[in-house]
Structure formats: C-alpha cells, structure tokens
C-alpha positions in Angstrom: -44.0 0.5 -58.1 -43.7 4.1 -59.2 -43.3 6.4 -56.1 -43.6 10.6 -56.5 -42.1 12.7 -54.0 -43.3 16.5 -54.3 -42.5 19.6 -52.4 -45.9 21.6 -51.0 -43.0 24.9 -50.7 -41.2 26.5 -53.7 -37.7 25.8 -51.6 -36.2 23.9 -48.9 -39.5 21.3 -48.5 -37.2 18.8 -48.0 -38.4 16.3 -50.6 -34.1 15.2 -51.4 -34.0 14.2 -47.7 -37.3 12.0 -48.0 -36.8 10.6 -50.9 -33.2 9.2 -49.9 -34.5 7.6 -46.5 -37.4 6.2 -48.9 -34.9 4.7 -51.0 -32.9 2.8 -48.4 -37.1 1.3 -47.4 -37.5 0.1 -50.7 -34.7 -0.7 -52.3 -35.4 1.6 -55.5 -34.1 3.8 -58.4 -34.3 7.9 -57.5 -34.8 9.8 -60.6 -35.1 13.7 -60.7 -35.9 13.9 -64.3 -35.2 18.0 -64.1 -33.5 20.4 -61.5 -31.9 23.6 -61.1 -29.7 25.7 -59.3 -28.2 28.6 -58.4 -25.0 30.2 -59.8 -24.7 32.7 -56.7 -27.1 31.0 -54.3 -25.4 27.2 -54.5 -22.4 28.3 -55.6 -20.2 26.0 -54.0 -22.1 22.7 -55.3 -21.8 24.7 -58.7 -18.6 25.3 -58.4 -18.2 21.4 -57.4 -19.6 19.9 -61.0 -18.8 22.8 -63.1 -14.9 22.5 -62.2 -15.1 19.0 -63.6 -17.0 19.9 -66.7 -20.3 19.0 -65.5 -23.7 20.9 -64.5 -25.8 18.8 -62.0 -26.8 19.7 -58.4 -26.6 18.1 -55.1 -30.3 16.8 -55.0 -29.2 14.5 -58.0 -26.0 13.7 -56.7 -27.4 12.1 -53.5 -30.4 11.1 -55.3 -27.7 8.7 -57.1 -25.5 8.0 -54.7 -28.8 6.4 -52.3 -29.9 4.4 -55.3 -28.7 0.6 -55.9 -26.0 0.5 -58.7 -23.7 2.8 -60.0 -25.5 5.6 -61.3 -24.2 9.2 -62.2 -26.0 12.2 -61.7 -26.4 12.7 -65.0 -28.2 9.2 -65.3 -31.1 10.0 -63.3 -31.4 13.8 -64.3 -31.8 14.7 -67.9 -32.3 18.3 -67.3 -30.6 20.7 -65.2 -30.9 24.8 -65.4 -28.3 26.9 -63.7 -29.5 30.2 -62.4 -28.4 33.4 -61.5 -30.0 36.3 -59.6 -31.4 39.1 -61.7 -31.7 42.2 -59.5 -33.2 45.5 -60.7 -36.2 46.0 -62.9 -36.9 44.0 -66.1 -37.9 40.3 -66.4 -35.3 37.7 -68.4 -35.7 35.4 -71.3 -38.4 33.5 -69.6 -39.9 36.3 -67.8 -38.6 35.9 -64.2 -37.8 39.3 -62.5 -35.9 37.9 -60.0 -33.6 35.7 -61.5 -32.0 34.3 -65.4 -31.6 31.0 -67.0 -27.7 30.3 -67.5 -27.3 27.4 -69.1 -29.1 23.8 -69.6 -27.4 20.5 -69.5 -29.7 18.6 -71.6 -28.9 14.9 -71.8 -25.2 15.9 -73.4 -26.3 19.1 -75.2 -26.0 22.5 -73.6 -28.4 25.3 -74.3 -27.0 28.8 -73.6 -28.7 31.9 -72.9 -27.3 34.6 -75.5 -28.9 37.6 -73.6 -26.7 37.1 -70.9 -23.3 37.3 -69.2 -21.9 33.9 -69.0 -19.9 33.4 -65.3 -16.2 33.1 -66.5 -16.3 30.2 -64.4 -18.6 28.0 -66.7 -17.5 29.5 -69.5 -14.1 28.4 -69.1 -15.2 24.6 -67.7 -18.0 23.4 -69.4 -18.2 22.5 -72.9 -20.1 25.4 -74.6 -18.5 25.6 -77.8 -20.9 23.4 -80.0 -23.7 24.4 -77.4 -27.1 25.4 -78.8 -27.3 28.8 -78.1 -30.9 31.2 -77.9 -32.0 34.8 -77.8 -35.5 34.8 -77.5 -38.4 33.0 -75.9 -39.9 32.1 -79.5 -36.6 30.4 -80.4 -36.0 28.7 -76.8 -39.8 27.3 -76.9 -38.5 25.6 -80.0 -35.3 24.3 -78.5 -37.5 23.1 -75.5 -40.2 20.9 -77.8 -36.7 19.3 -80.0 -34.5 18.7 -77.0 -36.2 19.1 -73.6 -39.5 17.3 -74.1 -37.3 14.1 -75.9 -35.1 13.9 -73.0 -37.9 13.7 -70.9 -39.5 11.1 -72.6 -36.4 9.2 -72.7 -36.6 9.5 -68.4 -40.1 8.4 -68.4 -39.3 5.1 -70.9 -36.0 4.5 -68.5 -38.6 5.1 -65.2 -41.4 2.4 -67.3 -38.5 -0.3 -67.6 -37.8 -0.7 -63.3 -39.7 -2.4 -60.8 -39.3 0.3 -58.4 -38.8 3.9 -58.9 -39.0 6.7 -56.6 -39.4 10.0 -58.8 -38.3 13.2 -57.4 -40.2 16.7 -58.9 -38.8 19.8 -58.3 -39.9 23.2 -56.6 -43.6 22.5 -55.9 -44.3 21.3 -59.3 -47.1 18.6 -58.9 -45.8 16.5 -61.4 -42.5 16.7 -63.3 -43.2 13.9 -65.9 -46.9 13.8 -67.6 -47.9 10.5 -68.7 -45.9 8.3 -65.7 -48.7 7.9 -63.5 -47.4 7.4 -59.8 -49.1 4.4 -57.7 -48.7 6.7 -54.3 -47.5 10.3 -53.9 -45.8 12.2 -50.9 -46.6 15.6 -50.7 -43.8 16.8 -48.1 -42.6 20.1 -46.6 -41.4 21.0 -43.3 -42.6 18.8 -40.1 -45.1 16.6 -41.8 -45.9 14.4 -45.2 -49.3 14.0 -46.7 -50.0 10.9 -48.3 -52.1 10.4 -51.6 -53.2 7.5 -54.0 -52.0 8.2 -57.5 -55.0 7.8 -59.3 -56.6 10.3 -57.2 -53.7 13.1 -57.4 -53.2 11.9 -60.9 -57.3 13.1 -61.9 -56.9 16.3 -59.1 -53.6 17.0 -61.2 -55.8 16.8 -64.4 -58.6 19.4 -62.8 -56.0 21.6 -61.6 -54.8 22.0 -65.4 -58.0 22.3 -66.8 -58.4 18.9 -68.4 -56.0 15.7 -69.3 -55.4 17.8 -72.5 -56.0 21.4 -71.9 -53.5 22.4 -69.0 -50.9 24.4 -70.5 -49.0 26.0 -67.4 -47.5 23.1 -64.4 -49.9 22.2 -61.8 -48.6 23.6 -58.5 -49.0 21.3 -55.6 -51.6 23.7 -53.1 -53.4 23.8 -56.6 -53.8 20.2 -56.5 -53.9 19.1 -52.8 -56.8 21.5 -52.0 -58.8 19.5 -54.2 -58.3 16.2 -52.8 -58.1 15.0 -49.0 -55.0 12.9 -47.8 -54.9 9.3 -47.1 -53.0 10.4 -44.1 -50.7 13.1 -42.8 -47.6 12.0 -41.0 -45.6 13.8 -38.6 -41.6 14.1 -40.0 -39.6 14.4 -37.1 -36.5 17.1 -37.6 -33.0 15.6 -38.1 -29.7 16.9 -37.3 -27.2 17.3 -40.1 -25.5 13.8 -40.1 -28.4 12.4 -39.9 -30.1 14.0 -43.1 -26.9 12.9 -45.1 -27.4 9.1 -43.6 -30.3 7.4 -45.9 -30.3 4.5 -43.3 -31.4 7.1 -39.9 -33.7 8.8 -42.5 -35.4 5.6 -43.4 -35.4 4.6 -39.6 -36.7 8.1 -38.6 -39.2 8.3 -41.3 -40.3 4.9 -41.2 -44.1 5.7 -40.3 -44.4 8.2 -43.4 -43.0 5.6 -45.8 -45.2 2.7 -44.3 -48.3 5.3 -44.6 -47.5 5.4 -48.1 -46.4 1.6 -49.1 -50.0 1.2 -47.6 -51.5 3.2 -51.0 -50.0 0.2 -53.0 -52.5 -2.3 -54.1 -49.4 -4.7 -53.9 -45.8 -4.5 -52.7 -43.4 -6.9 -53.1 -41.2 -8.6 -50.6 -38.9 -5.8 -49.8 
C-alpha cells in the first residue's frame, strides 16, 4: 500500500498535518523524499537542526516522529534545500527572483551554492568543508543527475521494500518520486481533500508532462487534477494548534477523508 499526499497550494496546504493523522489510521512509514526551507522565513526550525549540525525541516521531523520505529529525519528525507530570500532584481542560480538555494543536504553530502553568501550560522555548524560546492546551473545540473537523482532512487527502493508507505511531496509538485506509482492519492489544501485512484492520477500525471517519457518540467497538481475528476472530495474540518500536533485527534478528526481514500485500494489489510 503506497499512499501520496500532495498539496493543490504552493504553501501552507496542509499536507504534514494529513499525512501524520493518516499515519496513526494505518499504521505506516511517512517518507518526504525532498523538502526545503527557509533560512529567514523558518528560521527558528533552522536554527533548531543547523545548531546540531544538521539540515532538515519540521515536516520531516514530524513526518518521523508519527511513523512506527525509530526513524531520523534524515531517514525518510534524502533531500533537503535551505532557502533564503532574494530581494531586488536579478534571478539566482536556478533562476528564482524571489529567493536563492543555500545549501543541499543530500543523503550525507552537502552541495553549496558558491554565488552566494553563506549565513555565518550554517557556516559555522554544518559540515561544509568537504561539501561539493557549484557556480553555475550547467555545473549544478550535473551535481543533480550524480547525487540528487541516486538519492532519490535509493528512497523509492527503501519506499518498494514496506508494506505501507505514506509518501509526502512537497509544494504542489504532483509527484515527487517518478516510477513509485501510488495505489490512492490525496490532493489536500485548506478545508477539503480530493481523493484519486493512482492509476488514474498516475496516466493524468503522464498527460500533464507531455508523455511517460517526454515531460521535462514537474507536473503541478491544478495541471493534473483538472484533467481527471475526484473519487470524492471530503470536507477537512479546521484544528486548533494542539490538535494539529496530536496524530491521534488528526486521525479521529480526519477519519472520513482517510476512509474515502482506503476505499481507492483494491485491498487493505487488517489494520
């Protein structure tokens, strides 16, 4: 049973929160397989791995902590980009005008951006002196295709070898990991969840790109969902605080959304 849990908003969709309660239903393994965040916008949950000598963020760390086992952050996420905010004119290495990559945490590896200012705070706390270090897009597609793309792969193998996974994307990406077909997807964002089957979003994912092989660019979930019509759409009711930090109200207030999409599955064991 692989589960996908997407955002249909860039931001703030609250996919972490869903995909926690969905967790405590079923028992399962929450991977993220890549996340970011912000130097200047999430500073203190930066500030919270970084002073350890770490780089995750706080979807991944409760991600872990709602899965069964003892998993790290780092387990379930094998790439994480910190952020910061670019303001004035100009685009950065990957050709954002509003904001530059940092740094990646790749598996163990750390890829540094050499066009840029490095916060005194990671500098002095994370390990960047044997870090891989780039100064061009040409060069970091390269780093990407020998690092990135084999940590990913090494997720999706680590996803293949459960019995139940829930897999978080990030943003509204449609699908953060090509080639691990989800059994049932939950599109969420604020106030409601629309529930798909995964061959279906799987093939609208595929037309969205411009072919199984063609797609180039990361389908974007309103790409993908106006293609296809939902199984159902679910109402999420809005929780206070404590209770989006408690997967066991989340799973009890969500309840209808995750039965909606248990329903998708063909089979489902015992729980």
């Amino acid at each position: 049973m692989n589960l996908l849990v997407a955002g249909a908003d860039r931001v703030d969709a609250g996919k972490t929160t869903f995909s926690v309660g969905l967790l405590e239903h079923t028992g399962a393994i929450g991977f993220k397989p890549r996340a970011g965040n912000d130097h200047w916008f999430h500073h203190d949950d930066v500030r919270h791995a970084v002073s350890a000598g770490r780089l995750y963020g706080k979807d991944a760390r409760r991600l872990a902590a709602a899965s069964p086992g003892a998993y790290d952050p780092e387990d379930i996420n094998p790439v994480h980009r910190l952020w910061t905010p670019s303001p004035g004119s100009g685009t950065g290495l990957l050709g954002r005008d509003d904001r530059q990559f940092l740094v990646d945490r790749v598996g163990e590896t750390y890829v540094v951006n050499d066009t840029v200012t490095i916060p005194l705070l990671v500098r002095e706390s994370l390990p960047l002196s044997e870090a891989v270090r780039v100064d061009s897009l040409p060069e970091f597609n390269d780093v990407m295709e020998r690092l990135h793309l084999v940590a990913l792969e090494g997720i999706k193998d680590r996803i293949a070898d459960h019995d139940r996974t829930v897999v978080e994307s990030y943003g509204n990406v449609a699908r953060p990991l090509r080639g691990a077909d989800p059994d049932a997807v939950a599109v969420v964002e604020p106030g409601r969840a629309r529930i798909y089957r995964g061959e279906r979003y799987r093939k609208a994912c595929q037309v969205a790109s411009g072919g199984p092989e063609e797609g180039q660019l990361e389908e974007r979930v309103p790409s993908v969902v106006d293609l296809i019509d939902p199984v159902e759409a679910v109402t999420l009711p809005a929780l206070g605080s404590a209770a989006r930090t408690d997967p066991a109200a989340v799973a009890d207030a969500y309840e209808p959304a995750y039965d909606a999409l248990l329903s998708c599955l063909s089979e489902f064991p015992d729980r």
